[in-house]
Backbone as JSON, one array per atom type, in Angstrom:
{
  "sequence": "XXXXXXXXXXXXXXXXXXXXXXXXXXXXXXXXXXXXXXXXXXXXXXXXXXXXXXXXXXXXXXXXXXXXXXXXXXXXXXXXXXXXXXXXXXXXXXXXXXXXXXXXXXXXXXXXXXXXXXXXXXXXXXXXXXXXXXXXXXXXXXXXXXXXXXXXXXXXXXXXXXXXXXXXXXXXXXXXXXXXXXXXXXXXXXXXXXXXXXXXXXXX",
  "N": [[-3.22, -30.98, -2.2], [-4.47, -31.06, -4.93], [-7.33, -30.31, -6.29], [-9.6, -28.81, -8.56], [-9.87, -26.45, -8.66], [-8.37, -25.25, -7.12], [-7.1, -22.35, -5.21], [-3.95, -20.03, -5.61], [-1.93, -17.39, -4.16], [0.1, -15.53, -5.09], [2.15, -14.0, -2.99], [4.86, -10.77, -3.93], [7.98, -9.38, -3.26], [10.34, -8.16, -3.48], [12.35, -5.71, -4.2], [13.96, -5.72, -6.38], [13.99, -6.7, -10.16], [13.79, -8.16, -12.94], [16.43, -9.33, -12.02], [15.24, -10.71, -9.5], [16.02, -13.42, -7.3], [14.41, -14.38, -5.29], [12.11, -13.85, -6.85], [12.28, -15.26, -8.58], [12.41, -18.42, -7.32], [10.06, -18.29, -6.02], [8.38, -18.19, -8.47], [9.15, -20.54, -9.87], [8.22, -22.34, -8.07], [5.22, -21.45, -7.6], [4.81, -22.29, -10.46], [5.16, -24.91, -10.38], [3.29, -26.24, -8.13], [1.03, -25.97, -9.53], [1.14, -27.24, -12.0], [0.98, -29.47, -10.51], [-1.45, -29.68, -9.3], [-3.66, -29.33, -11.38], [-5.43, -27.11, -13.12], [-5.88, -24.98, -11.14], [-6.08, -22.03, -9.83], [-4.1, -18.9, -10.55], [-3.34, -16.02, -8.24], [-1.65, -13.44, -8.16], [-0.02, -10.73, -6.86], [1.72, -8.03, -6.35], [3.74, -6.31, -4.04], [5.92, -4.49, -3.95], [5.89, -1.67, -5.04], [5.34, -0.28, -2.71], [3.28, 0.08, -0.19], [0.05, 1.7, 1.78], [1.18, 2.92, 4.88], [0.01, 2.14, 8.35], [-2.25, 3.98, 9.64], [-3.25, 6.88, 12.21], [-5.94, 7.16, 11.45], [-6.56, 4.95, 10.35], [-6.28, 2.9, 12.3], [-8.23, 3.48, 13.97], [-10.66, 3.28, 12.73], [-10.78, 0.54, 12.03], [-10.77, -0.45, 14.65], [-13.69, 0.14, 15.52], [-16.61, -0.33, 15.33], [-18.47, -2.15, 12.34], [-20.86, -1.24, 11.39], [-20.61, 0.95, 12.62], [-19.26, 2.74, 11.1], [-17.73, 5.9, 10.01], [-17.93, 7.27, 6.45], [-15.62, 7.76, 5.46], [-14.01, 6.89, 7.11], [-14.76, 3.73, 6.04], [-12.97, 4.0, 3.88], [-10.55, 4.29, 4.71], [-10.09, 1.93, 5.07], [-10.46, 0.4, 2.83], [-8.72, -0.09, 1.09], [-6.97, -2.61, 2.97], [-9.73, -4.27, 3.35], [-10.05, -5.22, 0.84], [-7.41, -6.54, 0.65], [-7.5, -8.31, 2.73], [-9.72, -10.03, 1.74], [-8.87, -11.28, -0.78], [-6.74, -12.63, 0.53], [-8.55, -14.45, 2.13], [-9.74, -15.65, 0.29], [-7.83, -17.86, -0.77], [-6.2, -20.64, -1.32], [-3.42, -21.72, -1.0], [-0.7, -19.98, -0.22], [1.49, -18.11, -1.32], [4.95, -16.61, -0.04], [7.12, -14.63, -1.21], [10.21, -13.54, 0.49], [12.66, -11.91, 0.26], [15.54, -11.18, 1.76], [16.12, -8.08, 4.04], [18.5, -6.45, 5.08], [18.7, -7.9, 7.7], [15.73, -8.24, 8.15], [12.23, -8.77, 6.92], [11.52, -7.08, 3.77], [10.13, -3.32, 3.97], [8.01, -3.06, 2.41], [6.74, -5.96, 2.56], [6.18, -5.58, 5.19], [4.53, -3.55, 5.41], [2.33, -4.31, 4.05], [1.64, -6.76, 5.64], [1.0, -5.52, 8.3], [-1.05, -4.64, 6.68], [-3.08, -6.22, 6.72], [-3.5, -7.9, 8.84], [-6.0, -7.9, 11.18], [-8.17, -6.79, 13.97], [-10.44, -9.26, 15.06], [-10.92, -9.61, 12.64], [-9.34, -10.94, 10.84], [-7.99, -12.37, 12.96], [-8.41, -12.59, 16.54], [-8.82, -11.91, 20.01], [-8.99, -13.74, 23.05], [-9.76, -15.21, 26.16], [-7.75, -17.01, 26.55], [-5.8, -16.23, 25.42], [-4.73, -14.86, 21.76], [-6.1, -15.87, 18.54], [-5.66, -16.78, 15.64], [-7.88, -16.74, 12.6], [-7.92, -17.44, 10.16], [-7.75, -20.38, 8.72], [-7.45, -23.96, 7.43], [-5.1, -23.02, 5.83], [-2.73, -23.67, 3.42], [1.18, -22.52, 3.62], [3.79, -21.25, 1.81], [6.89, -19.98, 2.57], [9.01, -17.93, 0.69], [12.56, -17.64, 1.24], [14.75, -15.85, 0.38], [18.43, -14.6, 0.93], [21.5, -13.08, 0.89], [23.9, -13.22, 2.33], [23.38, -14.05, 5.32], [23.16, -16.75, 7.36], [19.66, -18.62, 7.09], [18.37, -19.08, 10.04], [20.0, -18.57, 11.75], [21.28, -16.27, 14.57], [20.8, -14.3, 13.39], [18.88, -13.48, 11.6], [15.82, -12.66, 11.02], [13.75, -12.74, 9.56], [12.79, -15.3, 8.85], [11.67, -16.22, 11.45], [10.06, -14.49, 12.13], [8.03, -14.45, 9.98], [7.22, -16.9, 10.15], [5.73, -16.72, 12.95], [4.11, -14.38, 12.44], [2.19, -15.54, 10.2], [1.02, -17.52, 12.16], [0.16, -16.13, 13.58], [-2.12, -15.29, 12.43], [-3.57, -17.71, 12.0], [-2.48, -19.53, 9.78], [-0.78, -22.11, 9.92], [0.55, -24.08, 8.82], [3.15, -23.92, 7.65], [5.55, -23.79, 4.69], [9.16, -23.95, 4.11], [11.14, -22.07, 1.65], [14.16, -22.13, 1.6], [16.92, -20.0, 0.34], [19.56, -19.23, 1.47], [22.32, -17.42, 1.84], [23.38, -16.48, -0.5], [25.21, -14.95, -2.28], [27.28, -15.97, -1.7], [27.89, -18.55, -2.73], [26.11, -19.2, -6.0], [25.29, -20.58, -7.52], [25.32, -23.52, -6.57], [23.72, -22.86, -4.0], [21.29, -22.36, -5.61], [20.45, -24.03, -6.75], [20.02, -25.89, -4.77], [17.66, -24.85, -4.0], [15.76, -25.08, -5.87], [15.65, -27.63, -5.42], [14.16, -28.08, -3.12], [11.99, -27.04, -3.76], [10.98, -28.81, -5.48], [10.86, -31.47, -3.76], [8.8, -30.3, -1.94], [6.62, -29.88, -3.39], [6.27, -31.81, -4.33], [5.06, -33.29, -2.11], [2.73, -31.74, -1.79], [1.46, -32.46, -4.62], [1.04, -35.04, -3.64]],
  "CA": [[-4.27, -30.19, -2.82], [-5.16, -31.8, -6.38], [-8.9, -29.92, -6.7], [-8.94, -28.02, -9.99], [-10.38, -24.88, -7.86], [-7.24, -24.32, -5.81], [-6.5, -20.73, -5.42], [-3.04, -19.54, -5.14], [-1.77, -16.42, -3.74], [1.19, -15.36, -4.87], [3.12, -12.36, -3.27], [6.44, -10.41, -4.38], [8.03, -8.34, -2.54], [11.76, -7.62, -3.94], [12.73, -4.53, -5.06], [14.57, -6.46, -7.82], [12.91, -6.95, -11.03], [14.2, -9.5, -13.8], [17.67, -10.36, -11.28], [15.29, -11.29, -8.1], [15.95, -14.43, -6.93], [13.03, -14.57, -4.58], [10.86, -13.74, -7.6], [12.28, -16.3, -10.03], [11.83, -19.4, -7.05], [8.47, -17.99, -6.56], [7.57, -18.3, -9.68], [9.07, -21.82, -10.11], [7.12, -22.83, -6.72], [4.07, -21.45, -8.13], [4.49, -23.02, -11.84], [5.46, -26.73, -10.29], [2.29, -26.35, -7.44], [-0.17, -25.65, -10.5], [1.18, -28.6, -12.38], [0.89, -30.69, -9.55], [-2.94, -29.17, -9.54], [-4.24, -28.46, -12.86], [-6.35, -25.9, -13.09], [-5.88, -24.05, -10.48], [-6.33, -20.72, -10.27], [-3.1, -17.82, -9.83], [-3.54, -14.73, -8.2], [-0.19, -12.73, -8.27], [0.7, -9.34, -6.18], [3.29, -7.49, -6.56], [4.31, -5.53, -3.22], [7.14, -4.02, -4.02], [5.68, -0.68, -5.29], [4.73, 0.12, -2.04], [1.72, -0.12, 0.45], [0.15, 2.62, 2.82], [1.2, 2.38, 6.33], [-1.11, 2.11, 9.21], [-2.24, 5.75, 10.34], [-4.28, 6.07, 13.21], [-7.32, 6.73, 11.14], [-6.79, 3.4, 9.7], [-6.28, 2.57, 13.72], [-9.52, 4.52, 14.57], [-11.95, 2.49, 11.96], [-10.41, -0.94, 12.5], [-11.7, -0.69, 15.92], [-14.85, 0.57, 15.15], [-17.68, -1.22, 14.46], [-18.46, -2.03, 10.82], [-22.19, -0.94, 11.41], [-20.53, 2.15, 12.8], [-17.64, 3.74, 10.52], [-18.05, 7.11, 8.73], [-17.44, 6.71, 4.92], [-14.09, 8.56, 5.42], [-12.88, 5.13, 8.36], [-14.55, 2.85, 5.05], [-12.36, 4.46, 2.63], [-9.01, 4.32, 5.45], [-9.79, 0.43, 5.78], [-10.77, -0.36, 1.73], [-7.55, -1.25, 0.55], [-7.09, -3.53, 3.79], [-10.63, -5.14, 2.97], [-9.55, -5.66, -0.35], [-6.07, -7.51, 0.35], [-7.95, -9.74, 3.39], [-10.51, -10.98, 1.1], [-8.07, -11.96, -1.49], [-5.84, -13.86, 0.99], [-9.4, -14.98, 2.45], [-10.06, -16.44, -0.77], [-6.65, -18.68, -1.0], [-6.33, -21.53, -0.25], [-2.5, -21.61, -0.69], [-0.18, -18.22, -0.38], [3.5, -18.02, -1.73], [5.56, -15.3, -0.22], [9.05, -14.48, -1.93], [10.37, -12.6, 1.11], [14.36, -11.46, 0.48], [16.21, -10.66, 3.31], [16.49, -6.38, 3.68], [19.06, -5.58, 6.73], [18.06, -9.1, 8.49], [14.78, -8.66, 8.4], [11.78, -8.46, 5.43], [11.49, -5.84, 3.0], [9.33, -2.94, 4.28], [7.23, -2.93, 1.79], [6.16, -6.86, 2.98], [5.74, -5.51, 6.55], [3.45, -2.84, 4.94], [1.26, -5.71, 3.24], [1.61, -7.63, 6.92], [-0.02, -4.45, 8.38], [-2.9, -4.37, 6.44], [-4.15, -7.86, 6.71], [-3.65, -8.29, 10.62], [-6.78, -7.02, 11.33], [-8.98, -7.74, 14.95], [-11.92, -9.22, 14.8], [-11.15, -10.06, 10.92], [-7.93, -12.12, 10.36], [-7.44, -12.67, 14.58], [-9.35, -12.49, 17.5], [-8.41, -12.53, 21.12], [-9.14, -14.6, 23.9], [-8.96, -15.18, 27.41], [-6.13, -18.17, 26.63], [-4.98, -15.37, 23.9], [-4.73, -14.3, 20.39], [-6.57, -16.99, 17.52], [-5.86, -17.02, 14.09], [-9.21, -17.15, 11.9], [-6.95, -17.75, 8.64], [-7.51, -21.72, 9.21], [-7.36, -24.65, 6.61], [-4.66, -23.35, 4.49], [-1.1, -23.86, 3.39], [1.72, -21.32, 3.15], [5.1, -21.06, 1.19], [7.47, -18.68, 2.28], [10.45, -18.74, -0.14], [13.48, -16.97, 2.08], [16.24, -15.26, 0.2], [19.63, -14.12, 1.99], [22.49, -12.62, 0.71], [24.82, -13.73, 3.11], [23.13, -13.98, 6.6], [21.93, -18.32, 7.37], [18.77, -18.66, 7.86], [18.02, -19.87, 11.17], [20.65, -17.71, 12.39], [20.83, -15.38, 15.11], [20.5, -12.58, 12.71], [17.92, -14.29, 10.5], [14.45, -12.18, 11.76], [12.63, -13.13, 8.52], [12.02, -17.09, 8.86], [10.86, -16.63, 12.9], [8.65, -13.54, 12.08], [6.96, -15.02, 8.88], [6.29, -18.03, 10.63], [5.12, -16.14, 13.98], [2.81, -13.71, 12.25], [1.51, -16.23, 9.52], [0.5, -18.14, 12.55], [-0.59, -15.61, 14.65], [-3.62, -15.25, 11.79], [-4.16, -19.07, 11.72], [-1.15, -20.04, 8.91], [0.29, -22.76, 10.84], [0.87, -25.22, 8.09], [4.07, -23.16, 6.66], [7.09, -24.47, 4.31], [10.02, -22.81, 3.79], [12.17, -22.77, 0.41], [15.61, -21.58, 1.93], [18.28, -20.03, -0.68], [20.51, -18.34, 1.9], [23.68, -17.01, 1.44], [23.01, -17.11, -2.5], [26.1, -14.81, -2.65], [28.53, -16.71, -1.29], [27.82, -19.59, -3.64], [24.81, -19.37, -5.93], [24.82, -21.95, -8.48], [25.1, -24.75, -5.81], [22.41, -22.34, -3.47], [20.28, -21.79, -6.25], [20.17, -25.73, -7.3], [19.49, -26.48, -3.46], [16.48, -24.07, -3.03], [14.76, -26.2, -6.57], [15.45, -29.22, -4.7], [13.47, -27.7, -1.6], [10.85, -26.84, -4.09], [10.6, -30.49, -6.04], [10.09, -31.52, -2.35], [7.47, -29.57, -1.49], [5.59, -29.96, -4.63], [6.03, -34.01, -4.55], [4.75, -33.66, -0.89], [1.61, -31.37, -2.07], [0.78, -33.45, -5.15], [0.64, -36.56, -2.74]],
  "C": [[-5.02, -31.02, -3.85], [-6.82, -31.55, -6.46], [-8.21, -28.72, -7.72], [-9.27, -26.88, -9.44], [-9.69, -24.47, -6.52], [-6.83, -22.99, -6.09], [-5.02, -20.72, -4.3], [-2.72, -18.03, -4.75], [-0.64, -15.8, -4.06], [2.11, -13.95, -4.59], [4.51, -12.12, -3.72], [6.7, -9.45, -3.46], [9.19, -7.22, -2.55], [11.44, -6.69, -4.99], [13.07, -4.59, -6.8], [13.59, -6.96, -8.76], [13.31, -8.57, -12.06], [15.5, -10.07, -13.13], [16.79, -10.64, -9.94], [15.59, -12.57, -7.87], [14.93, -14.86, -6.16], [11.69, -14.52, -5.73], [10.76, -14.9, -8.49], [11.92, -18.08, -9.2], [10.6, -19.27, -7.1], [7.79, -18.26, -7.22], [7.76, -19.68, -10.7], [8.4, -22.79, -9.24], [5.75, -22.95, -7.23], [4.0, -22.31, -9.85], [4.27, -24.73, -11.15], [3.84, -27.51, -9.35], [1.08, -26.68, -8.39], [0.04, -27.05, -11.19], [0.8, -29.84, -11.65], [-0.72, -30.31, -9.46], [-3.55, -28.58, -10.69], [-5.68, -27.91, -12.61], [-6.91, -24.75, -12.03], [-5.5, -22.63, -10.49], [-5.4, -19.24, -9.55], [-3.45, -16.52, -9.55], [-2.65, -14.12, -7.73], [-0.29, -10.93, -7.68], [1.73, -9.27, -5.75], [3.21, -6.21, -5.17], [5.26, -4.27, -3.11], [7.34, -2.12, -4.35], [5.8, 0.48, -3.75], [3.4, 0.05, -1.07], [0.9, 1.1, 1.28], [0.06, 2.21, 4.33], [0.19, 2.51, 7.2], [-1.2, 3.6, 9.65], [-3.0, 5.34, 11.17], [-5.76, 6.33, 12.71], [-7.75, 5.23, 10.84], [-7.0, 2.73, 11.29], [-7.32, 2.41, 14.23], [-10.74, 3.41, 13.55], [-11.96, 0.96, 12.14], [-10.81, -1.34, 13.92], [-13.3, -0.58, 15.99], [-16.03, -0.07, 14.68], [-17.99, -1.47, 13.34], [-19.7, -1.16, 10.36], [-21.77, 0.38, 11.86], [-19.58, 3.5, 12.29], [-18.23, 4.66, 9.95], [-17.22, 6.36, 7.54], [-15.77, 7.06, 5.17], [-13.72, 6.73, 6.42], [-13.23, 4.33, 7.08], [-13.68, 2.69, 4.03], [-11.07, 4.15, 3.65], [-8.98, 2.38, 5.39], [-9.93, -0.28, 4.02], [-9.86, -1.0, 1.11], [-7.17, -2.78, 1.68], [-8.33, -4.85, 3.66], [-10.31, -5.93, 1.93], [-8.28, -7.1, -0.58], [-7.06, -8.76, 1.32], [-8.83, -10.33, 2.45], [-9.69, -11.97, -0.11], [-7.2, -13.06, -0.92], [-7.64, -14.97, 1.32], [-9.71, -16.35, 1.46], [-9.06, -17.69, -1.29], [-7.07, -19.6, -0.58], [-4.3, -22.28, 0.1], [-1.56, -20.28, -1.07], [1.47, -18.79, -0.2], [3.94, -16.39, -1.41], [6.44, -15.13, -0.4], [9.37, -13.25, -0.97], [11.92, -12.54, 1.23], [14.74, -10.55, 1.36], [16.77, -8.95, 3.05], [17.08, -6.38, 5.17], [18.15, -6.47, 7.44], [16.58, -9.31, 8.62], [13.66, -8.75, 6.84], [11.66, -7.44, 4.9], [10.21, -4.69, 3.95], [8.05, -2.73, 3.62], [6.3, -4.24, 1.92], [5.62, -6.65, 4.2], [4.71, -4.68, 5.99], [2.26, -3.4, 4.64], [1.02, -6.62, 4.92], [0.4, -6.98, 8.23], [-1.24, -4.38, 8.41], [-3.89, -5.18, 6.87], [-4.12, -8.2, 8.21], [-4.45, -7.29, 11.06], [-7.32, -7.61, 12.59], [-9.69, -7.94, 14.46], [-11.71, -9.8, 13.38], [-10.15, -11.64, 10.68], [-7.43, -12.89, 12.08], [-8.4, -12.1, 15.46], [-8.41, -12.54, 19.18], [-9.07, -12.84, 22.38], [-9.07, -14.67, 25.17], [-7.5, -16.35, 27.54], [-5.6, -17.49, 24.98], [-5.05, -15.28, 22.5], [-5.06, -16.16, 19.21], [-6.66, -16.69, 16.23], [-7.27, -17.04, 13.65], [-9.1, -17.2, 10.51], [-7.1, -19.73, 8.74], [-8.02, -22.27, 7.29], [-6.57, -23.79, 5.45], [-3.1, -23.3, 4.17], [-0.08, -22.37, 3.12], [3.02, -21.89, 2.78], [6.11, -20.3, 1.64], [8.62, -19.26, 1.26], [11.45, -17.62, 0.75], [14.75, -16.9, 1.14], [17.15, -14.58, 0.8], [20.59, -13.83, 0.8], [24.13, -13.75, 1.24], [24.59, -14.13, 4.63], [22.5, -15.83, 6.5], [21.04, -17.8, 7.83], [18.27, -19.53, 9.34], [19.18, -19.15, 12.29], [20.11, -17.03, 13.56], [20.47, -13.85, 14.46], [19.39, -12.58, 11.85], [16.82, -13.47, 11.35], [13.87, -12.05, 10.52], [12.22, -14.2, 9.0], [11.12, -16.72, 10.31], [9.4, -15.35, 12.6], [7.23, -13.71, 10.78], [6.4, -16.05, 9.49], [5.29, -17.28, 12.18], [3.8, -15.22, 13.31], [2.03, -14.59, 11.34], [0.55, -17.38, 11.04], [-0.26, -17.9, 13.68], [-2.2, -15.07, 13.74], [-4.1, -16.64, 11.62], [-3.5, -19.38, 10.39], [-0.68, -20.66, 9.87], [0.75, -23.64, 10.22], [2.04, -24.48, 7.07], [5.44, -23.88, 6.67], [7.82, -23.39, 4.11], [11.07, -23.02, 2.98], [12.81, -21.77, 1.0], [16.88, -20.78, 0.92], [19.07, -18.81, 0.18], [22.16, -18.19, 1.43], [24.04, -17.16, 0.08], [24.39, -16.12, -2.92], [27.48, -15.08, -2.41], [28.63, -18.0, -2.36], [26.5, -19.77, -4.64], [24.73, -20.11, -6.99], [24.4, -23.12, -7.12], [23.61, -24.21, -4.68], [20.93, -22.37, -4.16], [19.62, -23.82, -6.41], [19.92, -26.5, -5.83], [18.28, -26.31, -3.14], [15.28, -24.96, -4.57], [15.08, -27.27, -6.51], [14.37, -29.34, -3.98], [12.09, -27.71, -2.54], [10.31, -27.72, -4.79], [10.11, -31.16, -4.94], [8.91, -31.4, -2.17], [6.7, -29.78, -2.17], [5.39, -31.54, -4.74], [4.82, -34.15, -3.34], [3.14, -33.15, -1.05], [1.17, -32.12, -3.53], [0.56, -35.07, -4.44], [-1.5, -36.64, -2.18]]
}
């Protein structure tokens, strides 16, 4: 990166407030990135509250022409407008996604939802589905409990990387701290290794 007009992205998505672990790499990912880029510019959402799920009005306007929505389909799609332009505007996106019952929190799939839009964030093709998310980097940070990642039970890492790259995210790292309760000093001091890494590799 190293332009002082890098925009970050950073989501949350754990329930957990001052004990997340996904929130606290996160937020050493995002401090070490910024250093490594001064003056770049953080833009922080918090997930975790909640999102609204897809209804089929939201269904019904997202198809719909833009030139042709009633105000009522503009108003079902405004929060959706809202989050794509913000990722739009990134140019790198941190997601702290801790492992809920093998897969991500629902409240990240909620946020996943909004922003996989046709026509906006993806398009498809006769040689299939195209990202239109292009030129920019992604983070996930992957917290576990007890499940490895890369596992057969692991359905965070393959579906963050699959949908990040089914919008055009194909340039995605991944700070690992699995099984953080089986050991989490030595876990925890592995996953800000992963993220000294990463940050050496993006100030390069």
């Amino acid at each position: 990166m190293n332009q002082s007009n890098t925009r970050i992205l950073k989501i949350d998505s754990s329930a957990r407030a001052e004990s997340s672990m996904s929130r606290k790499l996160a937020q050493q990912l995002t401090e070490q990135l910024v250093a490594a880029n001064p003056g770049a510019e953080v833009v922080s959402r918090d997930v975790s509250g909640g999102l609204p799920f897809v209804t089929e009005e939201w269904i019904g306007a997202s198809y719909t022409p833009a030139d042709q929505r009633t105000e009522a389909q503009n108003q079902a799609l405004a929060l959706s407008d809202s989050l794509i332009e913000e990722l739009q505007a990134a140019d790198t996106l941190i997601i702290a996604a801790p492992m809920y019952n093998f897969s991500v929190p629902a409240t990240l799939k909620a946020y996943i939802d909004q922003i996989c839009r046709a026509q906006v964030t993806f398009r498809y093709t006769e040689q299939g589905p195209v990202g239109l998310l292009e030129n920019k980097k992604a983070y996930v940070v992957a917290v576990t409990g007890g499940t490895p990642v890369n596992s057969a039970a692991d359905f965070v890492s393959a579906y963050m990387r699959q949908v990040l790259g089914f919008i055009g995210i194909k340039d995605v790292t991944f700070i690992n701290a699995d099984r953080i309760m089986v050991d989490p000093e030595s876990i925890l001091a592995d996953a800000q290794q992963q993220i000294a890494a990463a940050t050496e590799v993006a100030a390069a």
